[in-house]
C-alpha positions in Angstrom: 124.1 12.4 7.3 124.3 11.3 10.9 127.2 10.2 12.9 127.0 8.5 16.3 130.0 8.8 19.0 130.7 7.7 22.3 132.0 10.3 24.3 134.5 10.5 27.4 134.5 13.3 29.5 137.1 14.3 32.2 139.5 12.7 30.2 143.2 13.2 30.8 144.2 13.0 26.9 141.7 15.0 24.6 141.8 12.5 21.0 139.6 10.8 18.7 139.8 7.2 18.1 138.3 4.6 16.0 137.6 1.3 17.6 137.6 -1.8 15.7 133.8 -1.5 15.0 134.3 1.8 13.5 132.8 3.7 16.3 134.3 7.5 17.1 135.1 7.5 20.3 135.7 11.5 21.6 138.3 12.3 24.7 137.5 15.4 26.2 139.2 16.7 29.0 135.7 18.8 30.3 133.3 17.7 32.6 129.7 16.4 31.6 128.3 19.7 33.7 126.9 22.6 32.5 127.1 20.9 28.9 130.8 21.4 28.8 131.5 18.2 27.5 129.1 18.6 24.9 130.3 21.6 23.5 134.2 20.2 23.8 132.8 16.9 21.8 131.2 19.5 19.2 134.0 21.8 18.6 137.0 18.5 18.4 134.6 16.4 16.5 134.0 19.4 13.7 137.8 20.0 13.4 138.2 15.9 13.2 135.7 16.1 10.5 136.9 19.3 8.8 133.8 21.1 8.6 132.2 24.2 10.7 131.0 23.7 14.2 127.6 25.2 12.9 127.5 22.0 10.4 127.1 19.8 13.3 123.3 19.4 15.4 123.1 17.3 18.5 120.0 15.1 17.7 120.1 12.6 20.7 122.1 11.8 23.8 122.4 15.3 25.4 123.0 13.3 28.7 124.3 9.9 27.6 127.8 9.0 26.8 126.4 7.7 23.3 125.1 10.7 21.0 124.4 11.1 17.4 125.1 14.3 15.7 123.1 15.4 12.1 126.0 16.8 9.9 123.8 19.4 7.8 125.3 20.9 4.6 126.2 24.5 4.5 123.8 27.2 2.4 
């Protein structure tokens, strides 16, 4: 299954919201350098989703604010 978010680094108030659309949109308070803000957006959107960190595979937008995970099933 995929899953596409919009993330927000450098944020002051780390959350997870749903917009109207039904968008995720992931508030990290790390900065997009040194894939920081990748790694927060993995780790809060695992725990939002109640599965493993491991579960989770970046598939696109490594350096875009929009990125789609692939949410893989455990063996």
């Amino acid at each position: 299954m995929k899953i596409t978010i919009i993330a927000h680094p450098n944020s002051k108030k780390p959350r997870i919201e749903k917009d109207l659309m039904g968008t995720l949109h992931v508030y990290v308070n790390k900065p997009p350098l040194e894939n920081k803000a990748n790694e927060a957006v993995l780790e809060d959107l695992a725990k939002y989703l109640e599965i493993k960190k491991n579960q989770l595979i970046l598939i696109s937008g490594e350096k875009s604010k929009t990125k789609t995970f692939e949410i893989s099933e455990l063996k």
